[in-house]
N, C-alpha and C positions, 0 to 999 in steps of 0.2 A: 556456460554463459552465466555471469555473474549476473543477480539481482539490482537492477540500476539503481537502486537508491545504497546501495553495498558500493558499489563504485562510485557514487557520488559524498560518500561518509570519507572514503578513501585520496579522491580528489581533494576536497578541503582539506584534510590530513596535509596533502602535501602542500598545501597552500599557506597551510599554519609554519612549515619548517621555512620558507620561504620568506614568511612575516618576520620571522625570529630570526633571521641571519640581518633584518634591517636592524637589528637595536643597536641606538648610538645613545650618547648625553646628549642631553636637552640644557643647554644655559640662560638664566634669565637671572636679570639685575633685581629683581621682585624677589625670586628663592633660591634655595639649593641648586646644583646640579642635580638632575634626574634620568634615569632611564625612561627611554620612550621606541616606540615602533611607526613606522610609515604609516603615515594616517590614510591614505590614500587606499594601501591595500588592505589596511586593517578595517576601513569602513565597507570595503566590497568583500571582504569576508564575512565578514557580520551579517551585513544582509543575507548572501546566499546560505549561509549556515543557520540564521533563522527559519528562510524557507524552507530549508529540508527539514527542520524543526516539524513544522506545522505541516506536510506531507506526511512524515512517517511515525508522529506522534499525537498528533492535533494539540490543537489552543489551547484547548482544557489540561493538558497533559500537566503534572508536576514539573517537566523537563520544559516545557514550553516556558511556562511560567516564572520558573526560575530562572532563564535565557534572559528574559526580559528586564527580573530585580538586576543581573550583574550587571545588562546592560548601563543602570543607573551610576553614575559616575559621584566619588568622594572628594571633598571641596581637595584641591592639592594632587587630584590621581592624574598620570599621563596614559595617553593609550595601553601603554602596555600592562598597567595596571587593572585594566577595564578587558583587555584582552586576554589577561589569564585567568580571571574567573569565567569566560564566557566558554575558553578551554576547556576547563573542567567540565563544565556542562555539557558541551558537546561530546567531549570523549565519554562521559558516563549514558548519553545518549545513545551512542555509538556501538555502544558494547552490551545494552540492551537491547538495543536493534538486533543484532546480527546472532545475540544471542536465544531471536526469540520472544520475548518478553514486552514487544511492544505490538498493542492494537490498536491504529489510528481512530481516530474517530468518524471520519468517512468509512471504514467497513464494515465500525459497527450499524451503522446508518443505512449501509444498503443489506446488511442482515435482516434489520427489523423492513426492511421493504420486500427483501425474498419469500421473510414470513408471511405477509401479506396477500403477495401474488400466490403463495401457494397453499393458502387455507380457502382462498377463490378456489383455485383448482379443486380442491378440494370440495368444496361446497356445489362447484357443477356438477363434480364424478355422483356425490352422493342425490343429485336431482335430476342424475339422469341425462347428460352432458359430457357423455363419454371425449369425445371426439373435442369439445372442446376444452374439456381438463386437461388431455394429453398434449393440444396445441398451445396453452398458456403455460403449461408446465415445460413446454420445450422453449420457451421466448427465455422463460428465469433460467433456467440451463443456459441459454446461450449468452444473456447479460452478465449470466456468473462468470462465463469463461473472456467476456471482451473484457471486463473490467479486472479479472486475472493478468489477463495479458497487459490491458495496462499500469499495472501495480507493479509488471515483472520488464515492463519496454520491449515486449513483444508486439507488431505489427498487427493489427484489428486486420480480420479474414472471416472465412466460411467456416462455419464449425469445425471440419473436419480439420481446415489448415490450422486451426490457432490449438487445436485439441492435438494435433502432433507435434506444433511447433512447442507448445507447454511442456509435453514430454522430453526433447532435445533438449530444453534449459532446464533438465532435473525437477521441475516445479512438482510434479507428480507424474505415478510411474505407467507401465505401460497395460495394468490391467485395470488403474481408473481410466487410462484412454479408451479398453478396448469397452468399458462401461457405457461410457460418455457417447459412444458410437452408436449404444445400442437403442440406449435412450432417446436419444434424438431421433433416432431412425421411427422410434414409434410416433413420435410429433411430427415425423415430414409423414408419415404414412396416414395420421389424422389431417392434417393438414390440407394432404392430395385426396381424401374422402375413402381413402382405401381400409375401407371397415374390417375385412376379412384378415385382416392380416395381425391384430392384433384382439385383448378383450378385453373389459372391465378392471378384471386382476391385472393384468400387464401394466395400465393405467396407474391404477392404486401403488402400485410398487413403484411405478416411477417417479412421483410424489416424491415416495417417501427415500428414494435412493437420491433422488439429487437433491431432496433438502441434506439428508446424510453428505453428499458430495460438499454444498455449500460449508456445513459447518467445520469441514476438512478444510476447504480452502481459506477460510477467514482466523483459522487456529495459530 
């Protein structure tokens, strides 16, 4: 199962060969004959190919931001002028994406939030708040894996289903699954007040395995 923003990079691909079988001359008594593209579709690609823009790169991005300069049109350009820099942009987006190399700026936002909830965690474990480190520590485990799943278009479920379905689309494999099982298992067992089933140390490592977990999936 492809990564839906990989199949959404891939959609406008073909949206662009589509745009480009419109090019005809444009005649006007004012200038030249010129080349130009359907405005129509070349305006609704722009948009949607901005949007993925800002998805899988954010605002801030270099790739965003230059989206926007081609966007700016030269006194004399016709669509399709304006279309093939927006082209370059996007394919150079494209090929950073899939190559990796792109961190939106919503991930890195709920990083710096993981970190948070989990230096809480941290801060009950060491005052003595066993029980409830290990159950705030399983909530960021399981926010990490909804909002995985929604990064990847897999269906928001119960730990367990989104923690097997994550593994089905390759996202990672099946001994962080069998991980992710185990860890959780300690936060429903704090959870349900079932002390005896885990300790202190159990706790502390879980911490510190699904901060480790988080920063796997945000890489």
């Amino acid at each position: 199962m492809k990564n839906k923003y990989i199949q959404r990079f891939e959609q406008l691909q073909e949206e662009i060969r589509t745009i480009d079988a419109t090019k005809k001359m444009e005649y006007s008594e004012y200038s030249r004959p010129s080349e130009t593209v359907d405005s129509d579709l070349f305006a609704q690609w722009r948009l949607k190919a901005k949007n993925l823009l800002v998805q899988t790169c954010g605002k801030d991005s270099v790739h965003f931001q230059e989206f926007e300069r081609a966007e700016s049109p030269f006194i004399g350009e016709t669509y399709l002028n304006i279309f093939n820099r927006l082209k370059s942009v996007f394919f150079a987006a494209k090929d950073d994406y899939e190559g990796g190399f792109l961190v939106s700026v919503r991930v890195l936002v709920e990083a710096e939030l993981f970190d948070s909830e989990l230096d809480q965690a941290r801060h009950l474990l060491t005052s003595g708040y066993v029980a409830a480190a290990a159950v705030t520590t399983r909530v960021v485990l399981e926010t990490a894996l909804r909002q995985l799943c929604q990064r990847n278009g897999i269906a928001l479920n119960s730990v367990e289903r989104m923690n097997a379905d994550l593994v089905k689309a390759a996202i990672y494999n099946s001994l962080q699954q069998k991980r992710i099982t185990y860890l959780a298992g300690i936060g429903n067992s704090a959870a349900h007040g079932d002390l005896q089933s885990y300790k202190k140390e159990d706790v502390q490592n879980m911490i510190q395995e699904t901060e480790q977990l988080i920063a796997a999936f945000t890489n």
